[in-house]
N, C-alpha and C positions, 0 to 999 in steps of 0.2 A: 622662701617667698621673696618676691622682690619687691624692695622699697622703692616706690611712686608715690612721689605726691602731687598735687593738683598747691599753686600757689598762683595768689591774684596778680595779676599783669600790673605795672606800673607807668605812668607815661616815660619812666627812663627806660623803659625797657621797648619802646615800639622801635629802634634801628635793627635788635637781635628779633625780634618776633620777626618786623618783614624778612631780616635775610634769611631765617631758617622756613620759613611758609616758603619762598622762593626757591630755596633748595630743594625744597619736598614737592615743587607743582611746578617747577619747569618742565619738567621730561613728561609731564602730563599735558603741558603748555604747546610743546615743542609736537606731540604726538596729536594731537586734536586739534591745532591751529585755534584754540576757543580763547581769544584775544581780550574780547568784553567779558567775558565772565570768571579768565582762569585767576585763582587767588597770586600767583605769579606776578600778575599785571597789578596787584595792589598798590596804592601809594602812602607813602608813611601819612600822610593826612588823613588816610582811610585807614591805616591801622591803631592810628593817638585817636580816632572819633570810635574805633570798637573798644578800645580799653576804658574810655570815660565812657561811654552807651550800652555796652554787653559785659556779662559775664566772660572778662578773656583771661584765660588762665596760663602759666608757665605750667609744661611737666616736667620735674624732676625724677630722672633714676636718682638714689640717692642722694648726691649732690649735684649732679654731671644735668644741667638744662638738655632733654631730646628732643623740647618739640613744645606745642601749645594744643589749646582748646579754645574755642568760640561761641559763646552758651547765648541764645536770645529767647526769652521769655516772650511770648506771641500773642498774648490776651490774659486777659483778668480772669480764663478759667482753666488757670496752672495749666498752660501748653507751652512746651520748650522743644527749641530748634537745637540740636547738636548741630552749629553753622560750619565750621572750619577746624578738624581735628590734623595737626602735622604732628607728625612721628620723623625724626630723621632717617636715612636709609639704613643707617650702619645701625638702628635699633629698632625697624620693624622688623616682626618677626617672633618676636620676642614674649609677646602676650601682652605689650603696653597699651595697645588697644584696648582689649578687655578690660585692663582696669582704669584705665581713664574713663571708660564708660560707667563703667560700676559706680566711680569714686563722683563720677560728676553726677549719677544719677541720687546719689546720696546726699549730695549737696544742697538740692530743691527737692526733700522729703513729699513738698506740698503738690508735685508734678504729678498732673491726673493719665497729658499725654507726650511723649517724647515724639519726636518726627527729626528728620533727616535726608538726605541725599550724596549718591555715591555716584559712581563712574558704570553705568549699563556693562561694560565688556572687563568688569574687576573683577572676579570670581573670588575673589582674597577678599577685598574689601568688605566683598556681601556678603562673604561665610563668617566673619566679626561680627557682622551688624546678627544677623542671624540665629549667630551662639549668644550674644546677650539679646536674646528676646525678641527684636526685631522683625515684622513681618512686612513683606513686599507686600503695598498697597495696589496694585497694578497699573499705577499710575507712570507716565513715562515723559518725558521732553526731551525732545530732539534739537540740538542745542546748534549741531550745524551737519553737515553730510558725514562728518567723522564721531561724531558725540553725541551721547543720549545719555540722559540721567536717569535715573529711577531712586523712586521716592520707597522710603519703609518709617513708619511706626509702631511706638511699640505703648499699650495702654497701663496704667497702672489701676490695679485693682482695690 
């Protein structure tokens, strides 16, 4: 089994969160031309204001940093946005997805509903969200002539 773990963000740590989110959503950047919204375009002011305001988490493979998480609680009746999950390239694949999900969802025990948003034309990405639990709300947003989101939640019982 492999060792992931989920470890809180620090403000020393917002130069390695943005270059690793950039390495993981440029080519996503670069394909979708989506300037205002791609996590690529973030500024470390915008990433020191998610580690003091969100749940932002480092992932560790064992010791070895591949990637973060971006957790925002949405209302006082336990609803949580999975905002920004990066996996580096050379370690998706792997099933770190799955348990970042797992491991975050265990985190906010009190979370009645999780929600989220992926990339419409990711077939990988939605088949993650999917296998843990996730249902496509049919909900969709067209971001620009190359990009469309689509939204999934997933309810806790």
């Amino acid at each position: 089994m492999m060792n992931i773990s989920l470890l809180k963000a620090e403000p020393s740590d917002a130069e390695r969160l943005l270059e690793i989110q950039k390495i993981c959503f440029l080519p996503h950047l670069e394909r979708y031309q989506d300037y205002e919204t791609s996590p690529a375009m973030a500024s470390l002011e915008r990433i020191k204001w998610q580690i003091e305001n969100e749940d932002f988490f480092k992932i560790l493979l064992k010791d070895i940093w591949v990637g973060s998480i971006s957790i925002r609680k949405m209302d006082e009746m336990e609803y949580y946005y999975l905002h920004i999950i990066n996996i580096l390239p050379k370690y998706q694949g792997m099933g770190i997805g799955q348990a970042v999900i797992r491991f975050s969802e265990e985190k906010f025990p009190n979370a009645k509903k999780w929600c989220l948003e992926t990339l419409e034309d990711m077939p990988y990405n939605r088949h993650v969200y999917e296998k843990a639990g996730y249902i496509f709300t049919g909900k969709t947003e067209k971001i620009n002539d190359k990009l469309t989101l689509v939204y999934y939640q997933k309810e806790i019982i």
